[in-house]
C-alpha positions as CSV (number, residue, x, y, z in Angstrom):
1,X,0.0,0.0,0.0
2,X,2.8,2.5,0.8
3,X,5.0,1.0,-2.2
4,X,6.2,3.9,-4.1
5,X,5.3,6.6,-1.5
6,X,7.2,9.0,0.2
7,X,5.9,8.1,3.3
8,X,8.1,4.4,2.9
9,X,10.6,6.5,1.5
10,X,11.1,8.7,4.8
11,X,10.5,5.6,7.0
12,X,13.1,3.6,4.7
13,X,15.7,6.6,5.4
14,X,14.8,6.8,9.4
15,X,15.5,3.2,9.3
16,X,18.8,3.1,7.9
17,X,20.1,5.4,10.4
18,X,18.7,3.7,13.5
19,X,20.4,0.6,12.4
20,X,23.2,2.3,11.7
21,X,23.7,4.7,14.8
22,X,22.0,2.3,17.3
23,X,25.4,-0.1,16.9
24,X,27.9,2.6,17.1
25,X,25.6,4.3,20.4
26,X,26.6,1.0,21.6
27,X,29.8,0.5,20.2
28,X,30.8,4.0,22.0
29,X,30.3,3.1,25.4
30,X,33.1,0.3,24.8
31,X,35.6,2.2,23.1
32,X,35.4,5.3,25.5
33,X,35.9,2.9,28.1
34,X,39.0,1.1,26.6
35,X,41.7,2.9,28.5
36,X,40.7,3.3,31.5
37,X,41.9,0.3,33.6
38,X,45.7,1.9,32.3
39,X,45.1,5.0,32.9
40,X,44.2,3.8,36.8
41,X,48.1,1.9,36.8
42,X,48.9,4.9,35.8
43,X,47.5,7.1,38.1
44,X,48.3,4.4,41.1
45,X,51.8,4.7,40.1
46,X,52.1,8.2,40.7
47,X,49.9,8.2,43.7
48,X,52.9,5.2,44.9
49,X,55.5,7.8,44.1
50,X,54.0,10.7,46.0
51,X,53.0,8.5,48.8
52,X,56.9,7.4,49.2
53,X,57.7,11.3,48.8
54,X,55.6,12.1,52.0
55,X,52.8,14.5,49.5
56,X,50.3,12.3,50.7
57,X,48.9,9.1,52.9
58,X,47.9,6.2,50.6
59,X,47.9,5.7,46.7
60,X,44.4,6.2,46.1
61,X,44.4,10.0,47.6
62,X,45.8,10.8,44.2
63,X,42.0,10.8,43.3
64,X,41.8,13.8,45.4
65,X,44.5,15.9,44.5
66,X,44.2,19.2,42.3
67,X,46.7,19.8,39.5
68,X,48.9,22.2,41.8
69,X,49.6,19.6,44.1
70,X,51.6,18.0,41.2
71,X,54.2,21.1,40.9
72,X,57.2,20.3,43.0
73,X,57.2,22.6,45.6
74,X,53.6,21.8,46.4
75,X,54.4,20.0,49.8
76,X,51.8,17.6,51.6
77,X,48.4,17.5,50.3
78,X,47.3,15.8,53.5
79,X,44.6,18.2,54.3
80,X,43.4,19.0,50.9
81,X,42.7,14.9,50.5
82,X,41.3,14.7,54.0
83,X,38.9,18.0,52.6
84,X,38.3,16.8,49.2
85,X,37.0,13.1,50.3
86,X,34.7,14.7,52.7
87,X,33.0,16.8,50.1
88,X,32.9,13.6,48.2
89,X,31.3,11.3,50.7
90,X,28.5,14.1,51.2
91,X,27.6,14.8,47.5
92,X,27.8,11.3,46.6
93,X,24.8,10.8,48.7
94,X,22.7,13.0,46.6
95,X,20.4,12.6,43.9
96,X,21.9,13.2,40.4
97,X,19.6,15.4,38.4
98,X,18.3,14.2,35.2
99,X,19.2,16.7,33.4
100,X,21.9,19.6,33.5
101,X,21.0,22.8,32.2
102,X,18.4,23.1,29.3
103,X,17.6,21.0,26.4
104,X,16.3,23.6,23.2
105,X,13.2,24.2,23.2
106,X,12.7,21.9,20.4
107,X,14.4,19.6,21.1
108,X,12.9,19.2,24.9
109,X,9.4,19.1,23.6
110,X,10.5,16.2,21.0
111,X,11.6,13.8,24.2
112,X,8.5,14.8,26.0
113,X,6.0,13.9,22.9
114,X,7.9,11.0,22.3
115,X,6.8,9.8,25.9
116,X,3.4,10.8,26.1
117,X,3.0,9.4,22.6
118,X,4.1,5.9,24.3
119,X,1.3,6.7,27.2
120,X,-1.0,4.5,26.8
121,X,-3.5,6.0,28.9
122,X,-3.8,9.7,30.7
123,X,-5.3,8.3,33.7
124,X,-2.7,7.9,35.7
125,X,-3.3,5.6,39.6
126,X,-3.4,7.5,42.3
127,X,0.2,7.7,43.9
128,X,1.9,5.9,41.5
129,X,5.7,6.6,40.6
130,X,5.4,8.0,36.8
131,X,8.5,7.9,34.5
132,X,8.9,7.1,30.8
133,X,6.9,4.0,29.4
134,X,10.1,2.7,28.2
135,X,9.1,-1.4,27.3
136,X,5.2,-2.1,27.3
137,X,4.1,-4.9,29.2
138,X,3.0,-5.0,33.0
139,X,4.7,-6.9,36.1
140,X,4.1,-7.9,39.5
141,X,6.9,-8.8,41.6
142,X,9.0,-7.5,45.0
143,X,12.1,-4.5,44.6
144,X,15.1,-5.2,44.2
145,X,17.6,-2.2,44.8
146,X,20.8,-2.5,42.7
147,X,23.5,0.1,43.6
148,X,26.3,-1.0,41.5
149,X,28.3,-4.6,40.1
150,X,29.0,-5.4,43.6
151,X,25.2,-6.3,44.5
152,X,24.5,-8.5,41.0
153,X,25.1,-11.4,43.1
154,X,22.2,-10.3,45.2
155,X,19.3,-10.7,42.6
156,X,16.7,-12.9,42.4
157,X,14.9,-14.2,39.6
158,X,11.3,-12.6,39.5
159,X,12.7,-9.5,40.9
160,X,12.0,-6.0,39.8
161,X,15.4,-4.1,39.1
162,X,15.6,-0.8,40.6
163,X,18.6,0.9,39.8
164,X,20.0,4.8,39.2
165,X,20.5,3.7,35.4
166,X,22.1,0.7,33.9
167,X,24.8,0.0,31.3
168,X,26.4,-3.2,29.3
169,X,27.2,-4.7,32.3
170,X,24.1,-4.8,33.9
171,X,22.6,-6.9,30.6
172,X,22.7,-10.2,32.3
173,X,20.2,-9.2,35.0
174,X,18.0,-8.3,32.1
175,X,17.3,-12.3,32.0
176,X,16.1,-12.9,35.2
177,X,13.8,-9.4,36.1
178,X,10.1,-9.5,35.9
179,X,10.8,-5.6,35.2
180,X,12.8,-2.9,35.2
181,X,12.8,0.8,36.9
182,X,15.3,3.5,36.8
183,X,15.8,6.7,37.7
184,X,17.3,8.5,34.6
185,X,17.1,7.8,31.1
186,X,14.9,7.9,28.4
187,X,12.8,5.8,25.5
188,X,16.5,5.3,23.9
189,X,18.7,4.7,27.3
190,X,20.2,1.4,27.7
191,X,17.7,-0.5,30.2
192,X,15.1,0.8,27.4
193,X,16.3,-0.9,24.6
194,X,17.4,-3.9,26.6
195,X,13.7,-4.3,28.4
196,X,12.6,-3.8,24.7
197,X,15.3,-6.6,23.7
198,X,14.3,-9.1,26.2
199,X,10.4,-8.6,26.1
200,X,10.3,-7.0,29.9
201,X,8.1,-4.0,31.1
202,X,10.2,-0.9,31.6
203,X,10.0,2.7,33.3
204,X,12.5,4.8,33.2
205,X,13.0,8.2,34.2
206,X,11.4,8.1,37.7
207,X,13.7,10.8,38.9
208,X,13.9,9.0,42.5
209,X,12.4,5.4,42.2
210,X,15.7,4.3,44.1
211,X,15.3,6.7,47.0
212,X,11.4,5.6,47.1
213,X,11.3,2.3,47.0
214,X,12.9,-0.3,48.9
215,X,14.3,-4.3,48.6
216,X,11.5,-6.4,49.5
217,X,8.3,-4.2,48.7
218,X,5.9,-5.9,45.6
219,X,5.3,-2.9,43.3
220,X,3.4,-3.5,40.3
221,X,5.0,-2.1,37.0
222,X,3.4,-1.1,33.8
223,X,5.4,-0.6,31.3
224,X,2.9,0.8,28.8
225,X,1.6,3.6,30.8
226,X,5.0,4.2,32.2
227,X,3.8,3.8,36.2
228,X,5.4,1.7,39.4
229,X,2.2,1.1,41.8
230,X,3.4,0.2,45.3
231,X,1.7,-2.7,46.3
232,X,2.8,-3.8,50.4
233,X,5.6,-2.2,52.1
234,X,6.7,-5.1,53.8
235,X,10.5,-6.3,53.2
236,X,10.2,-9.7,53.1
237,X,11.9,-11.1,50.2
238,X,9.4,-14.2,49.6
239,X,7.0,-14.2,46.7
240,X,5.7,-14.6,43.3
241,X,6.4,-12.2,40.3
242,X,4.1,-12.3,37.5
243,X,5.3,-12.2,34.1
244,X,4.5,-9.4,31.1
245,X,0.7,-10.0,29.7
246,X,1.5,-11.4,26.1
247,X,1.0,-8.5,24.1
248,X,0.5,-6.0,26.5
């Protein structure tokens, strides 16, 4: 019916460059990544060397340290480390923004239609968490708050994922969650396409899912309206997790 059209045309052309720019968005996380286990040798060597020269306590304050504190008359940096990991104790305990500064105007309104174009429905429940509908599909199953790699070992088949955001390495985890929420991203961010990939409801975008929510309460996710429902608040880590509705 569109054969010929310039409808399949523009689709044909939109096509191409998904395919083509959906590998290398993925391709780029890799090779941005490439260096850095060197570049920490690297900096643990020099943060051994100043150690040894009495500019500071232990290799790892060289994470610390401002580029003055590299001249050679800087002297002992012990304070400005002690002051530095303070500060970043206390902000790491905040919550990242979603966004910093300002999309354009255009630009902002595109992400936002593109969202409430996924909405499936306006009538959102009552004191529900809303985010992105990121992967369609509804779920029924208890939290699971992942912080980082060092807690994969800690989920449970059936489990929702809760997490900040995710990235390559949290793919495997994909295999075992009834669904998945996060607090960043968008229709395009990794746990989107992944959820997509794997056939799981997904919300993204929460903003503070992981400060809301806790291991061990059952929420109910729908991916298609892009809502988590909080079912129970209790934290026990026992229970059933329904799987997506075929076609939902």
């Amino acid at each position: 019916m569109l054969k010929g059209t310039r409808h399949l045309h523009r689709f044909e052309t939109l096509l191409g460059f998904a395919q083509h720019y959906a590998l290398l968005r993925e391709e780029q996380a890799r090779d941005f990544t490439l260096g850095w286990p060197l570049l920490r040798r690297c900096l643990t060597a020099i943060g051994e060397h100043l150690r040894d020269g009495g500019v500071v306590a232990a290799p790892d304050d060289v994470y610390f340290l401002t580029l003055e504190a590299f001249e050679p008359d800087a002297g002992p940096q012990h304070a400005v480390v002690d002051r530095r990991r303070r500060e970043w104790l206390q902000q790491r305990k905040l919550a990242a923004p979603l966004a910093l500064g300002h999309l354009p105007r255009l630009l902002g309104n595109t992400f936002d239609r593109m969202a409430n174009n996924a909405r499936i429905t306006r009538n959102l429940p009552s004191g529900a968490l809303v985010g992105h509908p990121a992967s369609p599909g509804r779920a029924k199953g208890r939290v699971r708050v992942v912080d980082g790699p060092e807690e994969f070992s800690q989920f449970q088949p059936g489990e929702i994922l809760v997490a900040k955001a995710t990235a390559p390495a949290w793919t495997p985890l994909f295999t075992h969650a009834a669904a998945v929420v996060t607090d960043g991203g968008n229709l395009a961010a990794h746990a989107s396409l992944v959820a997509r990939e794997y056939g799981i409801p997904a919300v993204v975008g929460v903003g503070n899912a992981t400060e809301l929510l806790r291991t061990g309460q059952l929420v109910t996710v729908d991916g298609s309206a892009g809502t988590v429902e909080v079912e129970c608040t209790a934290v026990e880590l026992k229970g059933t997790a329904e799987l997506p509705e075929p076609g939902a």
